[in-house]
N, C-alpha and C positions, 0 to 999 in steps of 0.2 A: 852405368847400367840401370841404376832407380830412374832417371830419365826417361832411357827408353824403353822400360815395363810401363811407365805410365802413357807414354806415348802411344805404345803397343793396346794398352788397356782400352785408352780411348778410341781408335781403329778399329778392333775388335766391337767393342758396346755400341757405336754409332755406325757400324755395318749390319750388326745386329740389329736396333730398331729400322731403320729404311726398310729391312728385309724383313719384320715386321709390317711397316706399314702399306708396303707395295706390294707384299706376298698374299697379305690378305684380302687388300684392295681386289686383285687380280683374282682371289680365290670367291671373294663376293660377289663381282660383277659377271663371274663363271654362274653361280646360283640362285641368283637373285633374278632371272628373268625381266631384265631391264629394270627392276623395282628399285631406283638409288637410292631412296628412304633406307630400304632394308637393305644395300648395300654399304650405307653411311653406318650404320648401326654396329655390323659385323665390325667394319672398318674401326669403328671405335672401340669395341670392347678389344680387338686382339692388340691396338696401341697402348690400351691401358694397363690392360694387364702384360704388356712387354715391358712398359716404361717399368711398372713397380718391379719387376723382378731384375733389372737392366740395372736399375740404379742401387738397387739392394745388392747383387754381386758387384758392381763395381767401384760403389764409391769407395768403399776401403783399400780399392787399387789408386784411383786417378780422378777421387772426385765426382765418378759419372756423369761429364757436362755435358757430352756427345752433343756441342752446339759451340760456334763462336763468338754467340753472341753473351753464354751464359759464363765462357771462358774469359772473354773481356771484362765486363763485370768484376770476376772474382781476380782476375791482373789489377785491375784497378783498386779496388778494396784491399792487395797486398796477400789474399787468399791466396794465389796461384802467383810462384814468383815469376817476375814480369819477361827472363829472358829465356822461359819457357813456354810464352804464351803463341810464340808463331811453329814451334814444334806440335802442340794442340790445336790448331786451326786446322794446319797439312793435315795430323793421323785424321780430323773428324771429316775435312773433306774427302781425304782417300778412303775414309770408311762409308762413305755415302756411297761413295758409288761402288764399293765392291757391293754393297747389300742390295743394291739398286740389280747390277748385272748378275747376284745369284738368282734372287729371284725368281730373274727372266730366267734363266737357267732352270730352276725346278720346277718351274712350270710349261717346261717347253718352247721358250719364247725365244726370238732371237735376242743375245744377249748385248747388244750393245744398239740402240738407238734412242730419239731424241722425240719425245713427247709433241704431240698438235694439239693437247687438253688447254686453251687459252682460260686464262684467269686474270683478267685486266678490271679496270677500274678503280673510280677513287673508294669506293666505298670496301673493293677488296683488298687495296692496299693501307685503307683505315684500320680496317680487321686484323690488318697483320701487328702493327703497331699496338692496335691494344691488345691483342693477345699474348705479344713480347711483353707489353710494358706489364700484362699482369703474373706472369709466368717468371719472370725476377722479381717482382714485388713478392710472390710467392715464396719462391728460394731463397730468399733473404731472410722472410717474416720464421721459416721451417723454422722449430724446434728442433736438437737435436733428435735423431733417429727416426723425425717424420717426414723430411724431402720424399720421398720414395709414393708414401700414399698421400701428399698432398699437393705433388706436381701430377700423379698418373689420375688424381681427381678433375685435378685443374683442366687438365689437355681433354680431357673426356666431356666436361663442360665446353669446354670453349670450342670443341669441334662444333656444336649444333647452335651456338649462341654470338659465334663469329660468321661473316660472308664468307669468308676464307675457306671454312673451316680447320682454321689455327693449326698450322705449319709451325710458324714461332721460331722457326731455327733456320738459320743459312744454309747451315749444311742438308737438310733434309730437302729446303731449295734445291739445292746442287745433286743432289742423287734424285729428289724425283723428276728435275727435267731431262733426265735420261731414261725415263719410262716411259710410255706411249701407254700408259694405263691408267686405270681409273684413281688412281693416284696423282698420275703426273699433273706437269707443269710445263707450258710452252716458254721455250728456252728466252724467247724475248720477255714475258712476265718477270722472268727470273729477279732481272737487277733489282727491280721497281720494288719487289716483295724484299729482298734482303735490303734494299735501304729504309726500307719501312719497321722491317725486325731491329734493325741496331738504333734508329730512333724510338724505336717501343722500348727496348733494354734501355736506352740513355735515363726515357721518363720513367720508367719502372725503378729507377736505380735513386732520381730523384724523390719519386714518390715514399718509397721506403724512409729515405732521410727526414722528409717531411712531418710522416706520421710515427714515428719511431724515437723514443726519450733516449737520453744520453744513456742510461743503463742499457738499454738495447744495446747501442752500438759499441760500451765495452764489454757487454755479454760477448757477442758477435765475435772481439778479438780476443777472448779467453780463451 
C-alpha cells in the first residue's frame, strides 16, 4: 500500500504540472493576441509557481520527481529503491497525459489529440540536454527544504535561456505531444528531446560528482 500511495502521489503531482503548463499555455496564447513574448512569460510564471507548490505538497509523499529522468537519478544514487523505479516512470507517464487531456477539457478543447507545434534541431535538442543536465546538477546540489524554490527558479530561467524552452522532463514530452497547443510538441520531435533529457541527467549527475567533495556526498546519504 506505501507503494502505491507514492505511485498514486506521483500521477497525481505530474498530472498536475502538464495541466499547469498546457492549461496556461492554452490560457496565454487565448490573450495574448499573437504576442508569444507575452505568451512565454504567462507560461512561465504559472510553471513556476506550480513547480514550487507541486513539489512542496508532494515531496513528503513520493519525492515530487513528476520526471523519469529525475527518478532514474535518484534509482541510481539508491535514493528511490531500484525495483520501484518502473512503477514511477508508468504513474508520471500516465500523469502526463491525464494533465495534458484535462486541460483540453477545461478549456473546451477536444480532449485527445496530437500536437503539429514542430520543435526540431540540433541546437533544440542541445537545449534540452543542458537544461536536464542543469536541473539534476540542481536537485542534487538542493539543501535540504530548498528543491522546491530552487528547481521552480531553475525551470523559470531556463525557459527564456534554453532554445527549447526547457521541457527537461520525459514525461512532460509525453503529455505535451498530446496537445496541439502553444505548449505542444510534434510527436516525431518527441524521441529526439527525451534522448537528449536522459543524456542531460547522465551529465548533470556526472557534473555534481565532479564538483562536489566527499563530505557532500555523505551529507547527501545522511
Amino acid at each position: 500500500m506505501n507503494h502505491l500511495r507514492k505511485y498514486l502521489a506521483e500521477l497525481v503531482g505530474t498530472a498536475a504540472l502538464l495541466c499547469a503548463v498546457i492549461g496556461s499555455g492554452i490560457m496565454a496564447e487565448n490573450l495574448s493576441s499573437g504576442n508569444n513574448g507575452v505568451a512565454l512569460i504567462a507560461n512561465t510564471l504559472a510553471t513556476v509557481f506550480a513547480l514550487y507548490v507541486l513539489i512542496e505538497a508532494f515531496a513528503p509523499l513520493s519525492g515530487a520527481h513528476f520526471n523519469p529522468a529525475v527518478s532514474m537519478v535518484m534509482a541510481y544514487r539508491r535514493e528511490l529503491p531500484r525495483d520501484m523505479l518502473i512503477g514511477y516512470i508508468a504513474a508520471q507517464l500516465l500523469g502526463a497525459a491525464f494533465g495534458a487531456w484535462l486541460a483540453h477539457a477545461m478549456f473546451g478543447l477536444d480532449i485527445f489529440q496530437w500536437s503539429a507545434k514542430v520543435r526540431s534541431g540540433y541546437g533544440q535538442y542541445l537545449a534540452e540536454a543542458v537544461a536536464t543536465a542543469g536541473l539534476i546538477f540542481v536537485i542534487l546540489r538542493s539543501e535540504a527544504g530548498q528543491a522546491s524554490t530552487m528547481v521552480a527558479c531553475y525551470i523559470g530561467a531556463a525557459y527564456w535561456f534554453t532554445a527549447s524552452t526547457s521541457f527537461a522532463n520525459p514525461a512532460a514530452v509525453f503529455g505535451r505531444m498530446m496537445s496541439n497547443t502553444f505548449a505542444g510538441i510534434h510527436p516525431g520531435n518527441a524521441l529526439c528531446f527525451m534522448a537528449a533529457e536522459f543524456i542531460g541527467a547522465f551529465l548533470g549527475l556526472v557534473l555534481y560528482h565532479l564538483l562536489s567533495s566527499d563530505a557532500d556526498h555523505n551529507n547527501s546519504k545522511a
